[in-house]
PDB file of N, CA, C and O in Angstrom:
ATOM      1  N   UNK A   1     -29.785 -74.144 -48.191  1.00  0.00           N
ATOM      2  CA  UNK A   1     -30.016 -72.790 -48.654  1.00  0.00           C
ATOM      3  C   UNK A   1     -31.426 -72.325 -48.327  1.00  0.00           C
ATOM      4  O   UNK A   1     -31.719 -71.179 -47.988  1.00  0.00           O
ATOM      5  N   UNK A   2     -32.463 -73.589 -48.499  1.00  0.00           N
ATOM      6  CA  UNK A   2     -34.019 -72.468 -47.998  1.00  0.00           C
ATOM      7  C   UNK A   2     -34.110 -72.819 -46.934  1.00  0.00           C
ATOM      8  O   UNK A   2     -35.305 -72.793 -46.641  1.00  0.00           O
ATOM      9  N   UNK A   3     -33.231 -73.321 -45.725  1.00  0.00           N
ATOM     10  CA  UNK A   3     -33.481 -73.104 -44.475  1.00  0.00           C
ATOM     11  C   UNK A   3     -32.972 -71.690 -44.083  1.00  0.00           C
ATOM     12  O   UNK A   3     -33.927 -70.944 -43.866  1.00  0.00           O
ATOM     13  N   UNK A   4     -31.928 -71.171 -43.946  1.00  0.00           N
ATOM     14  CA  UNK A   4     -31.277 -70.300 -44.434  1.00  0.00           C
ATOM     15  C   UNK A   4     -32.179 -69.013 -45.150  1.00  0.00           C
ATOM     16  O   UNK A   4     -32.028 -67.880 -44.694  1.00  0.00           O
ATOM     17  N   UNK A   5     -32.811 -69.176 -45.916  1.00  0.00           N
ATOM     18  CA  UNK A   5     -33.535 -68.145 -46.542  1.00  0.00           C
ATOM     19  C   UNK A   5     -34.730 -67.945 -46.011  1.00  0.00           C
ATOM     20  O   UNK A   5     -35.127 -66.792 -46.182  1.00  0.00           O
ATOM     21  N   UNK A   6     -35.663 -68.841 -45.261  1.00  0.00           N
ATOM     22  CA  UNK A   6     -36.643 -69.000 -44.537  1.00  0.00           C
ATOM     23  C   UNK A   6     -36.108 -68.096 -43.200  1.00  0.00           C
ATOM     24  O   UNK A   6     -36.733 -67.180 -42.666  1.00  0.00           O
ATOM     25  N   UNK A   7     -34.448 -68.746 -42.720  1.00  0.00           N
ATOM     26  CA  UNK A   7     -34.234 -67.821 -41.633  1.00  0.00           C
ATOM     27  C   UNK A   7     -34.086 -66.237 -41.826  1.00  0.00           C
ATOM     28  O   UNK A   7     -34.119 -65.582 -40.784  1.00  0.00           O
ATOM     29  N   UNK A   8     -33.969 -65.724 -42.715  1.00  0.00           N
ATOM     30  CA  UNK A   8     -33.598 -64.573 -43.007  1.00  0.00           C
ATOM     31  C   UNK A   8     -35.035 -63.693 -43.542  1.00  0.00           C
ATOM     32  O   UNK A   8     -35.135 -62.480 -43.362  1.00  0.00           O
ATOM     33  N   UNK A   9     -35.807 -64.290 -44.030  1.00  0.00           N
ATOM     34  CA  UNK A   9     -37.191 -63.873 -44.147  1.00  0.00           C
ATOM     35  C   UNK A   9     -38.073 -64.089 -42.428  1.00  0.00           C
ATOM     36  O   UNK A   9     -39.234 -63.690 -42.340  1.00  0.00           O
ATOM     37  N   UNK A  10     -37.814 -64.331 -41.963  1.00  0.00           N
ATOM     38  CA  UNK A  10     -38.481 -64.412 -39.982  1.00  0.00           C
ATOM     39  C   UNK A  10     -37.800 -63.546 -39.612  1.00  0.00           C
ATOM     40  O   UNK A  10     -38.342 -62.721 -38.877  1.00  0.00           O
ATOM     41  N   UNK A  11     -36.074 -63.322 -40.015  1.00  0.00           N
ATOM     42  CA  UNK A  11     -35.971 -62.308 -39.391  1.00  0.00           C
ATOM     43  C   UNK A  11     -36.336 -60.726 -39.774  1.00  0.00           C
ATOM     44  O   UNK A  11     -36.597 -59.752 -39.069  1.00  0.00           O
ATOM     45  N   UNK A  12     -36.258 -60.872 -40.875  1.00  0.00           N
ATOM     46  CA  UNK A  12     -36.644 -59.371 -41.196  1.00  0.00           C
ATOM     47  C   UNK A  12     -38.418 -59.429 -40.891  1.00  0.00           C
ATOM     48  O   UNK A  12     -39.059 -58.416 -40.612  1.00  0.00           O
ATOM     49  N   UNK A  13     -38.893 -60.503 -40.983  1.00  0.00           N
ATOM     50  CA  UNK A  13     -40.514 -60.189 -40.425  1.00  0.00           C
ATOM     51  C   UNK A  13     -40.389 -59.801 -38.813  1.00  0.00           C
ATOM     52  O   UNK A  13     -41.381 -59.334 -38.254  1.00  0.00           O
ATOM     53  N   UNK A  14     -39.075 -60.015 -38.030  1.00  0.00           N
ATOM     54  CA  UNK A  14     -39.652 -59.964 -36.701  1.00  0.00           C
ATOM     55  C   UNK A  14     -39.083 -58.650 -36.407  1.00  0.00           C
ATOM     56  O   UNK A  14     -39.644 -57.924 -35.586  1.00  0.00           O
ATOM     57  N   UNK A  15     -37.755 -58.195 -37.157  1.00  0.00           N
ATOM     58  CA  UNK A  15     -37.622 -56.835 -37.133  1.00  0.00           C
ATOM     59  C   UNK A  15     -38.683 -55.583 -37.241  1.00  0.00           C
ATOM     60  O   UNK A  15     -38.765 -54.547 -36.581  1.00  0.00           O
ATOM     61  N   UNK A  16     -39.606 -56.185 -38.535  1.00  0.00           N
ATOM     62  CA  UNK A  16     -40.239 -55.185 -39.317  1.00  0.00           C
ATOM     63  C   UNK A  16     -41.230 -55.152 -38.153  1.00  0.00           C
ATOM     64  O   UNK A  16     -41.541 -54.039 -37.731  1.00  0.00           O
ATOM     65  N   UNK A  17     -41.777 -56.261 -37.571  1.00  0.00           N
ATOM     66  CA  UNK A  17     -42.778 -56.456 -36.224  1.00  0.00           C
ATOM     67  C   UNK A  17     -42.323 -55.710 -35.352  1.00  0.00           C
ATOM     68  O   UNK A  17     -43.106 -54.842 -34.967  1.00  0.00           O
ATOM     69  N   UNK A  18     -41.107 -55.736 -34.791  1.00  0.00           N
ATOM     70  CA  UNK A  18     -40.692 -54.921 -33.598  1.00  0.00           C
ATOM     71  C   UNK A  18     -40.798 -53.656 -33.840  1.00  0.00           C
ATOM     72  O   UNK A  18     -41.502 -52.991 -33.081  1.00  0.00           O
ATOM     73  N   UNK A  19     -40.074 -52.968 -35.044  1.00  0.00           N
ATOM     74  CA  UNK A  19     -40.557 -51.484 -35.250  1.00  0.00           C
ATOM     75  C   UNK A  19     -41.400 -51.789 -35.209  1.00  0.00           C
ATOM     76  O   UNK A  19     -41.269 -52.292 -34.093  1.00  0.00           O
ATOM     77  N   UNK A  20     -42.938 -52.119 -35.597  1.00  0.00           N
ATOM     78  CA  UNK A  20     -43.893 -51.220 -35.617  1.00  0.00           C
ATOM     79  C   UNK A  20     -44.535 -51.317 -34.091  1.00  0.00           C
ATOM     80  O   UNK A  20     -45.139 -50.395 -33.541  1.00  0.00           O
ATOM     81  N   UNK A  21     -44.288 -52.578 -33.543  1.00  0.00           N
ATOM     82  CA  UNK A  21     -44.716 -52.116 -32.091  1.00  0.00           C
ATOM     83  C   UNK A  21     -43.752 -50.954 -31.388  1.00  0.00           C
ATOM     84  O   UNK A  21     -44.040 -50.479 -30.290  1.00  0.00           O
ATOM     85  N   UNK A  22     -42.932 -50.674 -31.913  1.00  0.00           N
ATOM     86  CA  UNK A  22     -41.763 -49.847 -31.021  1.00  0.00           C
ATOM     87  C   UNK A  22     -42.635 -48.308 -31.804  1.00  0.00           C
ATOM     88  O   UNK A  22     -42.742 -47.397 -30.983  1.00  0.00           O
ATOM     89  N   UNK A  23     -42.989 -48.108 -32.662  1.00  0.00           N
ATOM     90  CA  UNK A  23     -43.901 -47.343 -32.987  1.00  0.00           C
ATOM     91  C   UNK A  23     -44.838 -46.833 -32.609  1.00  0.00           C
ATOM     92  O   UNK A  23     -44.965 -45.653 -32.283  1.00  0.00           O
ATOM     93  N   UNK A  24     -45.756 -47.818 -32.606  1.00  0.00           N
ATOM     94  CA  UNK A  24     -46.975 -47.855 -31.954  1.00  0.00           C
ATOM     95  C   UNK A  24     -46.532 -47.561 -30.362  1.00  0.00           C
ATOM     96  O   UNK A  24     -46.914 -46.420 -30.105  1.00  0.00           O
ATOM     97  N   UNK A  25     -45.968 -48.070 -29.368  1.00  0.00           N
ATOM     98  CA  UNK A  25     -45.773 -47.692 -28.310  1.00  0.00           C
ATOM     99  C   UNK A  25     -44.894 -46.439 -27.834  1.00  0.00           C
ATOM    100  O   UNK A  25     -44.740 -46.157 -26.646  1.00  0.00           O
ATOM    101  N   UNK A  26     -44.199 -45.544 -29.158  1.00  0.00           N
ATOM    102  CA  UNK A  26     -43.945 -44.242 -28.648  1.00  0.00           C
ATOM    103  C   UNK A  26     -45.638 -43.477 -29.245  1.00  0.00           C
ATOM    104  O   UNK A  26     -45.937 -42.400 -28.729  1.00  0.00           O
ATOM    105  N   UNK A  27     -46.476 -43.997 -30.132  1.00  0.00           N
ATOM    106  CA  UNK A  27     -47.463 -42.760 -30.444  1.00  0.00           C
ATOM    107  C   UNK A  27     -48.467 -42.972 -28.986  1.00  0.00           C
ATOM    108  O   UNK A  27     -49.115 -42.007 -28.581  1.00  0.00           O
ATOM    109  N   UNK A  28     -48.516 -44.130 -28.354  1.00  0.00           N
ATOM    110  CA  UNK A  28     -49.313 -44.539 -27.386  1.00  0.00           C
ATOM    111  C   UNK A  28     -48.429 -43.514 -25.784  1.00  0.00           C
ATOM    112  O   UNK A  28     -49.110 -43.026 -24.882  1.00  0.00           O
ATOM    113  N   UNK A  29     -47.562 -43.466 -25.813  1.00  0.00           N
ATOM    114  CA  UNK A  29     -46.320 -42.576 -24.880  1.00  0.00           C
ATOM    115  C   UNK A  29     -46.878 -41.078 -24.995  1.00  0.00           C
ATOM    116  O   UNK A  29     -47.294 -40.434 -24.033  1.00  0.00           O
ATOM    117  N   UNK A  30     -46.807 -40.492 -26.690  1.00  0.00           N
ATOM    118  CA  UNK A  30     -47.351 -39.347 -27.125  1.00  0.00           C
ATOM    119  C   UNK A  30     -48.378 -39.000 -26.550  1.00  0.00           C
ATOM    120  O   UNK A  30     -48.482 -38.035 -25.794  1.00  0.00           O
ATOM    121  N   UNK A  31     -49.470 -39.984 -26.954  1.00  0.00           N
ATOM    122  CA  UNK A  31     -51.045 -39.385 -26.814  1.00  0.00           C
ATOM    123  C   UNK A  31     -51.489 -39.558 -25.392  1.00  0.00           C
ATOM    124  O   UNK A  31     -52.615 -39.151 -25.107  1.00  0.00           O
ATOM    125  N   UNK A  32     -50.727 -40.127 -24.437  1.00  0.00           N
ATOM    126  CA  UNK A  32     -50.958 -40.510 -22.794  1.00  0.00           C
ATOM    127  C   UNK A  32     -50.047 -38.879 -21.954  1.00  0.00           C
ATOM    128  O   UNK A  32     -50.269 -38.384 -20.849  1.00  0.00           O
ATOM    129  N   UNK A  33     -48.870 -38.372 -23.215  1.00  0.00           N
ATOM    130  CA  UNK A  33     -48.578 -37.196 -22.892  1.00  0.00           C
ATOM    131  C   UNK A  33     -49.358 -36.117 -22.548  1.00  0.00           C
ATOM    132  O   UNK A  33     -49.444 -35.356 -21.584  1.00  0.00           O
ATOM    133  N   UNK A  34     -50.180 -36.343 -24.151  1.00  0.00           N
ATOM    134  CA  UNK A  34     -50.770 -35.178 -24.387  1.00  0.00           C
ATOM    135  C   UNK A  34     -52.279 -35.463 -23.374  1.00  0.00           C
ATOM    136  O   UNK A  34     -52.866 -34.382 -23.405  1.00  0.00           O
ATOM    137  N   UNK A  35     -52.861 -36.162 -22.773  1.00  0.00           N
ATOM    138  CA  UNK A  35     -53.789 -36.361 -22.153  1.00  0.00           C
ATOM    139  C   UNK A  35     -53.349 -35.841 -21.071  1.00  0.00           C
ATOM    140  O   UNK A  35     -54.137 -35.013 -20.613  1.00  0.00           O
ATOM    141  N   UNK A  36     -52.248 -36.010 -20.366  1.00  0.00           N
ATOM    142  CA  UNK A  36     -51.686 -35.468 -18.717  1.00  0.00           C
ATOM    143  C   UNK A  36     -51.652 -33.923 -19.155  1.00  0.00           C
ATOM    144  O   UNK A  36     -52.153 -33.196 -18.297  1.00  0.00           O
ATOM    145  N   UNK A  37     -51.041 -33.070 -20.614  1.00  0.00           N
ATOM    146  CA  UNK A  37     -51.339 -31.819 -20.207  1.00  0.00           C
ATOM    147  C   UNK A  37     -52.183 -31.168 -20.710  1.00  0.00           C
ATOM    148  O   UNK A  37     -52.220 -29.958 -20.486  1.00  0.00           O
ATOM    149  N   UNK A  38     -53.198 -31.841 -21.618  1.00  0.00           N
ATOM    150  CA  UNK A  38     -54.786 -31.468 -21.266  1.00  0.00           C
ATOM    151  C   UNK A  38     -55.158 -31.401 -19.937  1.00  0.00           C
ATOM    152  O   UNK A  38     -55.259 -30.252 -19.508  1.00  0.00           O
ATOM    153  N   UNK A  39     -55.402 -32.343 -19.119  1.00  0.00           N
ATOM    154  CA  UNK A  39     -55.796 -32.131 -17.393  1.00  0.00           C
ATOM    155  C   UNK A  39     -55.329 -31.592 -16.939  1.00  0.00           C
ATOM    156  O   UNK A  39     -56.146 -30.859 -16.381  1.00  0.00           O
ATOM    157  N   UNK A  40     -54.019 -31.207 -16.573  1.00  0.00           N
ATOM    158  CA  UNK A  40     -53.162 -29.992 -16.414  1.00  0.00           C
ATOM    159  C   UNK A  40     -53.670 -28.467 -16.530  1.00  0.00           C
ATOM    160  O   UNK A  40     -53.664 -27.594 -15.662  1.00  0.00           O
ATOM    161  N   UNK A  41     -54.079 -28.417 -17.771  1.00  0.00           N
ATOM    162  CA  UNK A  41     -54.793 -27.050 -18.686  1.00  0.00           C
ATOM    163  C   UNK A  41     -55.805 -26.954 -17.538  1.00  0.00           C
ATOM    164  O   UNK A  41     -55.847 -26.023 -16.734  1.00  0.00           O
ATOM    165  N   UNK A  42     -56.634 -28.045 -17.553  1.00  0.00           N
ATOM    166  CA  UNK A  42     -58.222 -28.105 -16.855  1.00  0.00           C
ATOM    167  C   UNK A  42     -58.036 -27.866 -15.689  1.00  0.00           C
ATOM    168  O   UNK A  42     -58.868 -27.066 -15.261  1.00  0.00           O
ATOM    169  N   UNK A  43     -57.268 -28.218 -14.912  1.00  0.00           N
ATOM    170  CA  UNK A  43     -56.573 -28.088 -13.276  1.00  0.00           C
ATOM    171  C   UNK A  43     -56.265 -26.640 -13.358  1.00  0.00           C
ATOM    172  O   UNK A  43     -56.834 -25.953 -12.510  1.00  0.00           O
ATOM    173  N   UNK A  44     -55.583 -26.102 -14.091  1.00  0.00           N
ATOM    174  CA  UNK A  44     -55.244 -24.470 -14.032  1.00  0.00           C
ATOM    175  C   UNK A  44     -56.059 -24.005 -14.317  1.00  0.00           C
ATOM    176  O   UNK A  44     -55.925 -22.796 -14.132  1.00  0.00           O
ATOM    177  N   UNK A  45     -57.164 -24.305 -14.803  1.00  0.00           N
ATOM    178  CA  UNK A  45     -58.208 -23.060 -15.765  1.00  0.00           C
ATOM    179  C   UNK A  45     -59.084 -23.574 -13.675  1.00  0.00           C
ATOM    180  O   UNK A  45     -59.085 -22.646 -12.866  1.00  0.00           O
ATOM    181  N   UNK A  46     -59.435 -24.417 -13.393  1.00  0.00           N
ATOM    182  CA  UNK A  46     -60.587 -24.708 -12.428  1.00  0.00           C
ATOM    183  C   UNK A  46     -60.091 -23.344 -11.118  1.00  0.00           C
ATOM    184  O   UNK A  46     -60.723 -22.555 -10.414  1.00  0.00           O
ATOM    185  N   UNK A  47     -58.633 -23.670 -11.341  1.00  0.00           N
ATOM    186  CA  UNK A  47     -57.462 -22.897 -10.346  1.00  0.00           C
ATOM    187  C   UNK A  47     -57.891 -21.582 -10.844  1.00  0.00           C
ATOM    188  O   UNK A  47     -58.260 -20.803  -9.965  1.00  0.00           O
ATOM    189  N   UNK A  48     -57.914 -21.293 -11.676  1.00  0.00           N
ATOM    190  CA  UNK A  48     -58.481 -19.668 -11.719  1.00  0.00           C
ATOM    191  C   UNK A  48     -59.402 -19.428 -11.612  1.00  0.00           C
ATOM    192  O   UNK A  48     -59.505 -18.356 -11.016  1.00  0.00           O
ATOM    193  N   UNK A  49     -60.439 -19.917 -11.917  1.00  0.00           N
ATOM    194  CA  UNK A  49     -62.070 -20.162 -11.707  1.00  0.00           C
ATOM    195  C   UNK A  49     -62.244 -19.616 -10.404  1.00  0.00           C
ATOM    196  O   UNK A  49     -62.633 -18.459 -10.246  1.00  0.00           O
ATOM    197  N   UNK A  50     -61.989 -20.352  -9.502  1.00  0.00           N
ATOM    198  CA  UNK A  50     -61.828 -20.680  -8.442  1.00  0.00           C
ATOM    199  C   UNK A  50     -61.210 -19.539  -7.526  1.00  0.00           C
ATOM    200  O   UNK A  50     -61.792 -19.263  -6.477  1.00  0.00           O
ATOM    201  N   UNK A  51     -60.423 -19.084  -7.771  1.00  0.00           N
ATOM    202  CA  UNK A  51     -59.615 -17.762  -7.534  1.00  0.00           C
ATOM    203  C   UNK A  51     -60.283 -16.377  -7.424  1.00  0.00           C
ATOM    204  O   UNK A  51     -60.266 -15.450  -6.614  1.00  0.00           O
ATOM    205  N   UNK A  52     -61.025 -16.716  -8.891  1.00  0.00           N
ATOM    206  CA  UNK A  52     -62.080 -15.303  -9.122  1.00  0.00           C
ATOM    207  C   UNK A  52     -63.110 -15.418  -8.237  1.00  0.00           C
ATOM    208  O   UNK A  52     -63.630 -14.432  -7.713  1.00  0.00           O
ATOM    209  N   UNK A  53     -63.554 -16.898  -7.960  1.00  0.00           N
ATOM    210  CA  UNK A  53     -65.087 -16.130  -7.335  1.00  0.00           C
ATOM    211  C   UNK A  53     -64.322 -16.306  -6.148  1.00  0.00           C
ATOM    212  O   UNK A  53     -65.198 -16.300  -5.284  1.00  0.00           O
ATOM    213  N   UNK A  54     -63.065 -16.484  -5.478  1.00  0.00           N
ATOM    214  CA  UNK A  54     -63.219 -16.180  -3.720  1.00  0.00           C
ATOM    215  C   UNK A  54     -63.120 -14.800  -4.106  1.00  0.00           C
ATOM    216  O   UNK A  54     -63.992 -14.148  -3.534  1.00  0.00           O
ATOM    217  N   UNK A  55     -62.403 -14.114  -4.846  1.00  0.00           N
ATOM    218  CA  UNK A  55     -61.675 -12.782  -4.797  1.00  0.00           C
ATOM    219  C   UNK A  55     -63.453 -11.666  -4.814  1.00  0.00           C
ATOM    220  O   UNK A  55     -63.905 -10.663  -4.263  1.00  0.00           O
ATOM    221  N   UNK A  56     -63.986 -12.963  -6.082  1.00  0.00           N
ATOM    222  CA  UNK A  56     -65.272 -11.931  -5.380  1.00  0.00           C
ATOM    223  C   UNK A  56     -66.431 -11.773  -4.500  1.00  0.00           C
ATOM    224  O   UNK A  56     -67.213 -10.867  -4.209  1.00  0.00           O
ATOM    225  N   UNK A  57     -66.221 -13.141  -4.150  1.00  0.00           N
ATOM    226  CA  UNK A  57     -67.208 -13.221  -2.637  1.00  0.00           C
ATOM    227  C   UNK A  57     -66.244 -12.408  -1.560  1.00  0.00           C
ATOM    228  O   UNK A  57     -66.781 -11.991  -0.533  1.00  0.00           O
ATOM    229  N   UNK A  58     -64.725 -12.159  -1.792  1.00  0.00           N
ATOM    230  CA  UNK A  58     -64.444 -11.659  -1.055  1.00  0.00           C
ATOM    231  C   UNK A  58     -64.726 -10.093  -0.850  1.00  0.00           C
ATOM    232  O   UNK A  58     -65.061  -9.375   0.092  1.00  0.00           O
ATOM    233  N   UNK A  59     -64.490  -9.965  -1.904  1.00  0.00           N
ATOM    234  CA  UNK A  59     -64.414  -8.267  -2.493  1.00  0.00           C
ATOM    235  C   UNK A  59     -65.675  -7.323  -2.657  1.00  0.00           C
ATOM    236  O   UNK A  59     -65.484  -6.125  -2.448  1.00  0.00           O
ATOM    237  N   UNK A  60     -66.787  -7.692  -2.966  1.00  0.00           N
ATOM    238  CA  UNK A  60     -67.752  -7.176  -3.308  1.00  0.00           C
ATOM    239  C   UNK A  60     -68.536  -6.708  -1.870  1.00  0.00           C
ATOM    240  O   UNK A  60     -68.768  -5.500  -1.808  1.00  0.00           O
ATOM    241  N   UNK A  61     -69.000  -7.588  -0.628  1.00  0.00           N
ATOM    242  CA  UNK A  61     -69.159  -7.166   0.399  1.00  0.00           C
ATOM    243  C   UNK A  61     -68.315  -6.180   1.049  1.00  0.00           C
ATOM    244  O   UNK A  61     -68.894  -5.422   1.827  1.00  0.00           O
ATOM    245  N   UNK A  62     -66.866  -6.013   0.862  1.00  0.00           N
ATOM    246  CA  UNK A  62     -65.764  -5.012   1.466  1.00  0.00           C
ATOM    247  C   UNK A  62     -66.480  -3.632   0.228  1.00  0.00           C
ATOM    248  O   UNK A  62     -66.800  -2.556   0.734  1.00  0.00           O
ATOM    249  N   UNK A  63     -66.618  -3.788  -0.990  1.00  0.00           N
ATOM    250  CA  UNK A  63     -67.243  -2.516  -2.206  1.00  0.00           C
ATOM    251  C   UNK A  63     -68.026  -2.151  -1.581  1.00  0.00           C
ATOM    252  O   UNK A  63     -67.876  -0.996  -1.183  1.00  0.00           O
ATOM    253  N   UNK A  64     -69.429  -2.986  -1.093  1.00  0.00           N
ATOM    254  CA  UNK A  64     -70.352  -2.772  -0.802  1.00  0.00           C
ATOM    255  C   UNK A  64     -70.582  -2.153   0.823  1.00  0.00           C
ATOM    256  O   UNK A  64     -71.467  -1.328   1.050  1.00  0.00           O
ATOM    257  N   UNK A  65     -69.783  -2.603   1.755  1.00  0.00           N
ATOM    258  CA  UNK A  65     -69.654  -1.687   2.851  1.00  0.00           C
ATOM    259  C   UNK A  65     -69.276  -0.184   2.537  1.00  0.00           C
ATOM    260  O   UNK A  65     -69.731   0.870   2.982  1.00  0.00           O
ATOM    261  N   UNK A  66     -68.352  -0.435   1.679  1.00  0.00           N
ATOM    262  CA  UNK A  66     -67.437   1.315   1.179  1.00  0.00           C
ATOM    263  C   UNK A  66     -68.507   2.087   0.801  1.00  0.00           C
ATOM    264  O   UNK A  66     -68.684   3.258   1.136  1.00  0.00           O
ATOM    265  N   UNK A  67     -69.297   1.348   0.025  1.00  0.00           N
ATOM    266  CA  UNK A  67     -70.302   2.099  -0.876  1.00  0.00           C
ATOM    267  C   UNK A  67     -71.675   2.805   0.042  1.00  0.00           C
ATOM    268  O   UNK A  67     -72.405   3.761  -0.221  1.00  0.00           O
ATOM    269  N   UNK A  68     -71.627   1.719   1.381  1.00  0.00           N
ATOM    270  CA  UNK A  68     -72.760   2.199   2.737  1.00  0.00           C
ATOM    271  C   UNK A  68     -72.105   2.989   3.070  1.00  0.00           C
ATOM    272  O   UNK A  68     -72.861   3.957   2.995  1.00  0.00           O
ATOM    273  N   UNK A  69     -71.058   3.404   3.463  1.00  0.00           N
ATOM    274  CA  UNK A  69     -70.093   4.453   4.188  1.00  0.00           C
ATOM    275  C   UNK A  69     -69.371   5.778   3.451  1.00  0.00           C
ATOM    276  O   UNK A  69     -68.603   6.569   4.000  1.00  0.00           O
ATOM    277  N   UNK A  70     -69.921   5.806   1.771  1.00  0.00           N
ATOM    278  CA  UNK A  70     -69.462   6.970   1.310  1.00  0.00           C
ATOM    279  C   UNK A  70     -70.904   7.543   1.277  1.00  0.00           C
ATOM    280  O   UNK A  70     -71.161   8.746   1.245  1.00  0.00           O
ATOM    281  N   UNK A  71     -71.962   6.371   1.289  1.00  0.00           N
ATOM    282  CA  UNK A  71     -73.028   7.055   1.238  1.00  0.00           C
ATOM    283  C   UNK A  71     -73.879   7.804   2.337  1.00  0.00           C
ATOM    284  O   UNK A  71     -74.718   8.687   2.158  1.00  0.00           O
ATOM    285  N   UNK A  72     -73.391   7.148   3.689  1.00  0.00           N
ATOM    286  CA  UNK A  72     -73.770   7.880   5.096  1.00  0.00           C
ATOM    287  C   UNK A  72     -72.982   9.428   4.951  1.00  0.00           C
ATOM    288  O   UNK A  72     -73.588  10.468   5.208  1.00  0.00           O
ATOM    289  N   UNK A  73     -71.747   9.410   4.563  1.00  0.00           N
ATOM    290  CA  UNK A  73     -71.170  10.378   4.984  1.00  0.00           C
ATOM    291  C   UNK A  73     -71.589  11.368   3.786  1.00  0.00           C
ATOM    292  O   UNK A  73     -71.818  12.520   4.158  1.00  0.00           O
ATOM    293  N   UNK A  74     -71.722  11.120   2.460  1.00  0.00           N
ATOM    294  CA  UNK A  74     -72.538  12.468   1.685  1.00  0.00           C
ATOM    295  C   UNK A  74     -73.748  12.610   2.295  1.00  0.00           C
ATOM    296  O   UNK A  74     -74.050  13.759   2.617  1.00  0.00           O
ATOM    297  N   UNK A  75     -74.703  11.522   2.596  1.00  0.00           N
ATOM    298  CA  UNK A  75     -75.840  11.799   3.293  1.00  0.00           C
ATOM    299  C   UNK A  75     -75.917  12.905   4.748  1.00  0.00           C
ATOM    300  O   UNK A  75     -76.616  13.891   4.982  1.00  0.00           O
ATOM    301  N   UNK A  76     -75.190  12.424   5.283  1.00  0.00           N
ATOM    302  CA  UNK A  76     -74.308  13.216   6.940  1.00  0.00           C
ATOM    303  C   UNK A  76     -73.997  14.383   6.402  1.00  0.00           C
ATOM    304  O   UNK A  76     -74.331  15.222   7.239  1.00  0.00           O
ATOM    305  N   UNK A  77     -73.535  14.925   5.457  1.00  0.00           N
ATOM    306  CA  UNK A  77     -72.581  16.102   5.220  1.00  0.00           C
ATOM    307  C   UNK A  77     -73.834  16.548   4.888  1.00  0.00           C
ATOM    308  O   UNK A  77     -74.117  17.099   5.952  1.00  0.00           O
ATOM    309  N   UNK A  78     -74.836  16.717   4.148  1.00  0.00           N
ATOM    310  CA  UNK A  78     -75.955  17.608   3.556  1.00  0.00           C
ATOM    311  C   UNK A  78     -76.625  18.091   4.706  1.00  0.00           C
ATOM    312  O   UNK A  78     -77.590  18.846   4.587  1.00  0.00           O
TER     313      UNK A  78
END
């Protein structure tokens, strides 16, 4: 009988062991989730960053020609 009862106390210790590693290795799954779409976030935010200043290294010299050429031509017209 306490071999028997010894077996039945290991097993529920190795059960109770396995959940909690089976635990522990979905919150470890979770937080390795949530780390990939943090960087994700950071990758899209750099991606827009990035976006704006070509748009305005692009853009501002094309303003700034417009702005030489509305100003020749009011200048020209007087």
């Amino acid at each position: 009988m306490a071999r028997n009862l010894r077996e039945v106390i290991a097993a529920v210790q190795a059960e109770r062991r396995a959940k909690i590693a089976a635990a522990y290795k979905q919150k470890l799954i979770a937080k390795k989730k949530e780390r990939r779409l943090e960087e994700a976030k950071r990758v899209i935010e750099l991606d827009r960053n990035l976006i704006v200043i070509a748009v305005l290294i692009i853009g501002l010299p094309i303003i700034a020609a417009l702005a030489a050429m509305l100003t020749v031509l009011a200048v020209g017209g007087h």
